[in-house]
C-alpha positions, -999 to +999 in steps of 0.1 A: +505-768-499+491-785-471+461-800-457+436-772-449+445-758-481+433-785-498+405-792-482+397-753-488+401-761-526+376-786-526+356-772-508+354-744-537+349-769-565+320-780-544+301-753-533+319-722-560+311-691-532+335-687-504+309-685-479+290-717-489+327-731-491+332-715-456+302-731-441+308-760-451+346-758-432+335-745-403+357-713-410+353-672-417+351-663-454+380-641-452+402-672-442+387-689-470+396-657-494+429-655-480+440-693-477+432-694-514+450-665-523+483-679-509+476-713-522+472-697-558+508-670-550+527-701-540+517-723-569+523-694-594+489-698-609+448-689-605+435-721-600+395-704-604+378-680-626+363-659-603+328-650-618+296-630-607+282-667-603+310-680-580+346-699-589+351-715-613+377-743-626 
């Protein structure tokens, strides 16, 4: 894990859609998508419950 990736993690719990989160971080959503898919693949877990509403813890 390393910075950017948790900034991109809070920025989810924050704002729960990757393109308000993306905003926000001055970044692309699929950077977003894909930052938290590695983050989730190296911690051996889904950290959100991805709803039609957004993430969710």
């Amino acid at each position: 894990m390393n910075w950017d990736d948790t900034r991109i993690f809070l920025a989810l719990t924050r704002t729960p859609s990757l393109r308000a989160s993306a905003r926000s971080l001055g970044v692309d959503q699929a950077t977003v998508g894909r930052r938290l898919n590695a983050l989730e693949a190296e911690l051996g877990s889904k950290l959100f419950l991805r709803a039609r509403d957004g993430y969710l813890l």
